[in-house]
DRENTIZA-469757 format. One record per residue: x, y, z of N, C-alpha, C in turn. Coordinates in steps of 0.05 Angstrom, whole numbers, plus 5000, padded with zeros to 4 digits. Example, Ala and Ser with C-alpha at 12.3 -4.5 7.8 and 13.67 -1.06 7.14 Angstrom:
// residues 2
526448865156524649105156526449345156
525749555142527349795143525850015157
END
This chain:
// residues 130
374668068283372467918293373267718315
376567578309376667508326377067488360
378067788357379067908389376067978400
374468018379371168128396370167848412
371567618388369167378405371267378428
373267378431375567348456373667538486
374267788473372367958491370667878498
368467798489366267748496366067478512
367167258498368867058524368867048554
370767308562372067428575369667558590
367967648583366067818598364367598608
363767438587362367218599363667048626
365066948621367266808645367167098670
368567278661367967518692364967518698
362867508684360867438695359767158709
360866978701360366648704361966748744
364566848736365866778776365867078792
363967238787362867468793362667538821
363567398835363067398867364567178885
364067188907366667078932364366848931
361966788938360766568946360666348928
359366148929357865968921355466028894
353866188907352266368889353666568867
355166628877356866788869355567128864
355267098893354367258909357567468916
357667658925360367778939359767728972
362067648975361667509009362267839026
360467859051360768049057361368019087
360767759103361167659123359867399131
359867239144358266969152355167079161
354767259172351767419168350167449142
351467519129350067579109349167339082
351467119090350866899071347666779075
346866729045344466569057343966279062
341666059057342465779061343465669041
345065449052346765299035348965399017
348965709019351465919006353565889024
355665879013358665909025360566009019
362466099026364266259019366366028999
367166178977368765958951372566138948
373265918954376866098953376666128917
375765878904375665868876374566158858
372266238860371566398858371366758866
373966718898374766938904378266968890
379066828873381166848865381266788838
378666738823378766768796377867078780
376467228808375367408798377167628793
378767708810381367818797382267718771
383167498774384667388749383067518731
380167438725378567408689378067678691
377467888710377868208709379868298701
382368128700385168238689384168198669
383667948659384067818628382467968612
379967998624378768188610379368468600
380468658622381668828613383668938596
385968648598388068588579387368638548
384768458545383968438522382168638510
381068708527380168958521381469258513
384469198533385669438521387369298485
387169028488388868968460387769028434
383969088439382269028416382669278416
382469488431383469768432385469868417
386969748421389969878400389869728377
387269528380388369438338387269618317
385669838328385970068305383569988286
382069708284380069598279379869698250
383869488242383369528211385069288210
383869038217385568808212384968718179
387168708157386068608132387668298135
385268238116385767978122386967918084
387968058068389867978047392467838049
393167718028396467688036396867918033
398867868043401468148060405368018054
405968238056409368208051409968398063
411368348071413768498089414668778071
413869008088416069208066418969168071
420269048077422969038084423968938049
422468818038423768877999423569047987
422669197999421769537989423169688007
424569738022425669878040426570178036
426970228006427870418000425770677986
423270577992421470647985419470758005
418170988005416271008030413971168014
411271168025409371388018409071678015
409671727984410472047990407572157976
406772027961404272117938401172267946
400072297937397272437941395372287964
396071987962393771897982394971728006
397571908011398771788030397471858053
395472008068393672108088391571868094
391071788068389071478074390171288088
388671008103390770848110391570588088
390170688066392670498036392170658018
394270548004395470757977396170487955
395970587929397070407910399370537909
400970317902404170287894404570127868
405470317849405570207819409170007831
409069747816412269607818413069517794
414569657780415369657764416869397746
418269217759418468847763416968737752
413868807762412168597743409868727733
410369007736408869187716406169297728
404969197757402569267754402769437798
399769407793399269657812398369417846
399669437865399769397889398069587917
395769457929395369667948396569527970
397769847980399169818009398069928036
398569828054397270068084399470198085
398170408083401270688098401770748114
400870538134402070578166404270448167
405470068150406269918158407869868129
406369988111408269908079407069628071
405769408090404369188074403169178059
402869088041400468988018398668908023
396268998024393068978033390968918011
389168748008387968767992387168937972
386568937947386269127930384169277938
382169247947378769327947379769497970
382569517990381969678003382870037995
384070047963384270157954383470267926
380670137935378170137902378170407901
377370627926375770907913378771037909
380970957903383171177897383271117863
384471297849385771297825388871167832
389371097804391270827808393670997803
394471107817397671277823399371127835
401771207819404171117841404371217872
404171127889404971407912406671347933
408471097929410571007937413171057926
414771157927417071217915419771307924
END
């Protein structure tokens, strides 16, 4: 949610300096300005910029895969020896039974983190890390 309001930000502001003038208008020559419009360096050099920024961000909300969980998380690097071999390793989480403290862990199986449980409500509670 939060990269959308960024985006959207971003579009707003490329819309806010949208043009070379005053108006913010695109300057096309001293002819064509109308009264009291003038040509703005401010505005002809932000509009690049916030068209980058926008695009930047646009390609970033792109690659987040638009599965940010917001659970605590741990590092699989304490599990290292362990990877998703089980039945619902095709999903992007799997429960992982841990044996330590006896009970059942959901993980994303892209990354091995621990994700909220609910994001692994419709599975049966299998090991599938091992």
């Amino acid at each position: 949610m939060y990269r959308i309001r960024i985006l959207v930000v971003g579009i707003a502001l490329a819309l806010a300096v949208s043009g070379c003038t005053t108006s913010r208008n695109f300057y096309t020559g001293e002819d064509d300005l109308a009264y009291n419009e003038e040509f703005s360096i401010f505005n002809t050099i932000m509009l690049p910029v916030v068209v980058l920024g926008v695009v930047a961000i646009a390609y970033d909300v792109s690659q987040g895969g638009g599965s940010n969980y917001s659970g605590a998380s741990q590092s699989r690097s304490n599990y290292s020896d362990v990877s998703c071999k089980g039945h619902y390793c095709d999903y992007d989480s799997a429960w992982d039974f841990l044996p330590g403290s006896g009970e059942y862990r959901c993980r994303d199986t892209r990354n091995g983190q621990f994700v909220q449980s609910n994001f692994c409500s419709n599975q049966d509670q299998q090991d599938n890390w091992y």
